[in-house]
Structure formats: C-alpha cells, structure tokens
Phi, psi and omega in degrees: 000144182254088176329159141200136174294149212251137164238140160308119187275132186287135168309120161257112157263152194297142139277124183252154172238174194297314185267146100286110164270357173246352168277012189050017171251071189043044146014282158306328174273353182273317185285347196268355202271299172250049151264308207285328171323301198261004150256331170312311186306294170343318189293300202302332198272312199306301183309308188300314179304300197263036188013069173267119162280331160313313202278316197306296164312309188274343171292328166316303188292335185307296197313301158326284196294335167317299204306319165310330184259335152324305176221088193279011188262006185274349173283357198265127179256238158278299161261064181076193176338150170237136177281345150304317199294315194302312198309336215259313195294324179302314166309306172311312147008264183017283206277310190292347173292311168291323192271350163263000144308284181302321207262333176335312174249017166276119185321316208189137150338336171282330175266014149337269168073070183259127174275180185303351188258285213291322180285357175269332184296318192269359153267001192254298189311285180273042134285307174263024127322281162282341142330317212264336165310319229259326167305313185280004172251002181274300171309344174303107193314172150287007204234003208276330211236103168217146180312141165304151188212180205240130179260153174275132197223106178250121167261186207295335182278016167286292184298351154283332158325306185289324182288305210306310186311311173319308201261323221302312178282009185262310174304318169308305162301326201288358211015012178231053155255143171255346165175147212220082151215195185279130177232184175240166166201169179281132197185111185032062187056014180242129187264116203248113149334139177193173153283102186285158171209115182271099222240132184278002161200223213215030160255096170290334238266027176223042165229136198275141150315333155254127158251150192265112169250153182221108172291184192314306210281011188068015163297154178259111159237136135356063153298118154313121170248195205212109194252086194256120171280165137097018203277090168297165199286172221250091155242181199301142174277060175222130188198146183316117160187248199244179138082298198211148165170158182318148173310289187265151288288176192241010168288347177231120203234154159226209184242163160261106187289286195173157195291085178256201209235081192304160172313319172274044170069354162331083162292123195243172210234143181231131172210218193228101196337324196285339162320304204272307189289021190071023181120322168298147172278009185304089141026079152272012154066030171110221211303148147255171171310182152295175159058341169314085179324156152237171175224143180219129162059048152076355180224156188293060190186159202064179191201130148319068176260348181227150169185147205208118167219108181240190155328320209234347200241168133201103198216157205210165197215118157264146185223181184045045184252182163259156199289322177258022161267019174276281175096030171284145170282180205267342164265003177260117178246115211254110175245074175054217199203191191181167195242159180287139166239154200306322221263001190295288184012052178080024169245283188312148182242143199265171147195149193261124181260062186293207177306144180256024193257357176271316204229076168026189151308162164296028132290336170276018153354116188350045183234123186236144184272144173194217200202145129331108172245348158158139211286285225176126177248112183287318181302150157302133152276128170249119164297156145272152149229197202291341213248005179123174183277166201187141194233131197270125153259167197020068176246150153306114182237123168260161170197174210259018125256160164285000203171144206291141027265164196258174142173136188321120156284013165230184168210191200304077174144010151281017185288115176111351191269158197264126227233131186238130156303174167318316172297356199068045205200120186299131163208052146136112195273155174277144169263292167221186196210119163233181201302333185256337154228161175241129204270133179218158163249129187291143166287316169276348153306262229337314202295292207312292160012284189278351184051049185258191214192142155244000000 
C-alpha cells in the first residue's frame, strides 16, 4: 500500500486586471471608478497642503464614489445591488465627510461637539448594518455552500450526443427523418461538430438549424445541425457481375474485399453474407455445413463455410481456393489496417477497391476514390434486402466530396468490396448504397470479430 503525504492546498487567488472582459462586472464603470480615484488623491495631497477642510472632504468623497464604481461588487448582496447597502454606504460618507470638514481645524474632539441627533444618525446607520448582515445570511439558500465536487467536462461531440438523444423522438414524429447522427460540417471555414439529419425527401423547411442539449444543471447550448434531402433508402450492393457468389444459383454476385488469415493460420477470402445468401438479411449465426460450393471469377471453386448477419456484421469467409482466382490488382500492396476515429470525419480520403467489370484498368482499376463523410454512425442503419429490411449499427458513409452535393462511391455488385485510406491500410469492406452514399463495415471490427489477421 502506498502512503502519500497530505499537503495543505495553497490559497489561489483571481487575478484582476483593471479592465475585465471575463468577469462580466460593468468593465467600463470599473474603469471610470479608478480614473476617478487617481484624480481624487491629487486633490486630496493639494487639500491637506493648503489645509482646506472643505477641499479635504470633498476629494475624500470624489475618491469614495470612485472606489465604488471600481468594486461595485462591495455594494452587492445576494440577488445583486442591494438598495441597504448603497444607503449605508453614502450616509456613511456623509457623516466622514461633515466630520472631516468640521474637524479639520479643530484643536481637539471636544471641539468637535457632537451632540444627541449625529450619535443617533451613526447609531441608526450600523445598527441597519447589522440588521441588514444578519437577513442576508438568514436568506442565503443552502445549496449557496456545497462540498467540491469533480466538475464535468464535456466536448462538442458530447453535446451533439446529448441533442440528438433530447430531440430524436420530437424529430422523429415530423416522419420523414431517415436518419439521425453526429457529424461534422463547415462553419466560416471551420469544421465543427454537429447533428446530421437525413431526411427522406426534401421538406426541410420545420427542420430545426439548431438543436437545444440541457445539461443536468439545466444549462442550455445551441448544437448545429446538418440537413441533408432526398436520402434514399440504402441497399446491399448486390447485382449479376463479376468475382464471387453461391454456386447454385450464381446471379447475385458481390466483390471479394481480402485475404485474411484465421487464428490457425486458415486463409479465407472475406465478403459479405447476403453475397452468398442471394441477397437475403438471413442470419446463419457463424459456421456453416460443409461442402456450400462458391464460384469466383465465373468458376466453380472454394466453399462457404462461415456467415454472420447480425446488428453490427454482415460478413461471410470463403476457404479452399487458389491464389489466382483472387482477381485483385496485381500492384496493391494492403499496409494493415487501423480502426476510424472522429478527425477521420469529411477530412480522409478513401478509396474503394470494387468490381472489376465497372471501372476500367489500371491505375484505375476498379479503384474509385472518395471521403469519410462520417467514421461511424452509432444509430441504426436500415438496409434494404432481398427478403425485407434489417438495420446495421456502426457503419461508415463514404461518399465521393467531403461536403454536399454527396454522391455513392459504389454501385450494384460492389458488396464485400474493400475501402483503403490514403496509406493503403484496410478500414472497411462495402455493404451498401444509396445514390449519395456508400455504406462500410470497419474493418478492423471485422479482424476483431473473427480474431483474424491479415
């Protein structure tokens, strides 16, 4: 066990400056409070030389109300000014002012001569001093004195989390939202967190620019949103075309994303279950029978053995094939893989390694370039398939700008295809599509999933 010595925590004090622009306390009346202050004294050094008692007082009194507009907060009670404080404090003046008058020339306190009316005034003034001390600490809440506590410290993507969760069933009843998540967007050239909102046609016009998130404590902040139309709904990227598919029948085809490796060292070929199932979202929860033929590149070779389509996969493992029925180009060298992070957001650039009967030779070999248009969307995604619809968590939307108008980097037979950064480094096979994005599954999920390798 580890002793540690207890130290006292050293007294901090504010630094004030003359001027303040973060204590929010009349700035300008502060400055004009010792301006007045720093004329007062002169007065005051002239008055004493040429032992004037008049001039003694009154520079006495500039330099007070100076002192006053300087630190209006000695004038403050509990809900602000207090209209006790202001009285007591100007009477007091008053009296220091008449008694610095009077006494100036004066021998001696006797010749003073304060009678029974001026000791009732300075005993009625800190009598409702103290009255007035003794209310405001009786009026003071309880909640005015509370133990320290660890403060919450949120950032802006906290606070879009927070709207979207505040708002979603109010946004959701307008029916024509498709989808509700935290993005980024452009704001006076600066890329900003905010709330996307996917809208299934193009009546925008009751969708708020703002959303209101209200921490515990009831603060309130303003979250930007990002209003995108027309979003059709999203399907599996599957159509008659080249590279992989069930044997029996072999019309609904995807792509082959990459080779990876199982922990016993199994080289499996990775796409995407609804490749194998025609299309269907049907679940087969992992291992398959034996023997489920594949077909690749138009031949008759490898077998199905795993497939998972759940909330977070869709994902499928071919074995037993040959090195040359891959149909990758022949210059893509694969530099690992990396899992997406929020700075990914409408900054990275992608490139998709699709069909190869879609995008002509090389160097553009079926490789079409795009953006992160957002790293992972945590609300459900709903696909369509052939057998009805099925919703997807954490997927990945690429699209081919970074900023609107969108538009899908794949098309109908890219399912399984594979999505590479600028490095050359897997971060994420194709599911699906709609005219403005393409749909990814991370990729380094997959490995973890499958406990694979590449």
């Amino acid at each position: 066990m580890k002793l540690f010595k207890f130290s006292p925590p050293k007294p901090t004090y504010q630094k004030r400056d003359i001027i303040s622009h973060k204590e929010g306390k009349l700035p300008v009346i502060r400055f004009i409070g010792f301006c007045t202050m720093m004329l007062g004294l002169p007065g005051l050094f002239f008055a004493v030389f040429y032992e004037s008692g008049s001039g003694v007082a009154v520079t006495f009194f500039i330099i007070m109300l100076g002192y006053s507009f300087s630190f209006p907060e000695l004038l403050e009670g509990n809900e602000g000014l207090s209209t006790m404080r202001i009285i007591v404090f100007m009477v007091t003046n008053v009296i220091c002012m008449l008694l610095l008058k009077i006494g100036w020339s004066a021998q001696s306190l006797e010749a003073i001569k304060l009678d029974e009316w001026w000791v009732g005034i300075i005993a009625f003034v800190f009598g409702a001093k103290a009255v007035q001390s003794y209310f405001e600490h009786r009026a003071a809440p309880a909640s005015s004195v509370q133990p320290a506590g660890p403060s919450i410290s949120m950032t802006d993507a906290d606070y879009v989390n927070l709207a979207i969760g505040q708002n979603q069933s109010m946004l959701y009843a307008k029916g024509n939202i498709r989808l509700l998540v935290s993005g980024k967007k452009v704001v006076n050239n600066r890329l900003i967190d905010c709330v996307t909102i996917h809208l299934k046609d193009d009546h925008f016009q009751d969708i708020p620019r703002q959303l209101v998130a209200i921490l515990p404590s009831g603060t309130q902040r303003l979250v930007e949103t990002e209003i995108i139309e027309s979003v059709d709904k999203p399907r599996v990227s599957l159509d008659a075309g080249d590279s992989i598919a069930a044997a029996a029948p072999p019309d609904f085809r995807g792509s082959i994303g990459a080779l990876v490796k199982l922990r016993d060292g199994t080289p499996c070929l990775l796409t995407c279950s609804h490749v194998m199932t025609k299309g269907s979202g049907f679940n087969h929860n992992g291992l398959l029978p034996a023997g489920l033929p594949a077909k690749l590149h138009d031949v008759n070779q490898g077998a199905w053995f795993y497939a998972l389509r759940d909330i977070e996969f869709d994902i499928a493992l071919i074995r037993e094939f040959t090195a040359n029925s891959l149909g990758l180009p022949n210059n893509l060298v694969i530099q690992g893989f990396r899992a997406m992070v929020p700075e990914d957001t409408k900054q990275t650039k992608v490139t998709m390694i699709g069909r190869t009967d879609h995008y002509g030779s090389l160097p553009s070999k079926n490789a079409v370039s795009g953006y992160v248009v957002n790293y992972q969307a945590i609300n459900s995604i709903t696909l369509g398939y052939a057998d009805g619809d099925f919703a997807l968590v954490n997927l990945m939307l690429l699209s081919r700008s970074a900023e609107p108008p969108y538009t899908t980097i794949s098309r109908p037979g890219d399912s399984g295809s594979l999505v590479l950064d600028e490095s050359n480094r897997a971060i994420g096979i194709v599911v699906a599509q709609n005219s403005k994005f393409t749909y990814a599954i991370s990729f380094d999920r997959i490995l973890k999933k499958l406990t694979a390798t590449l």
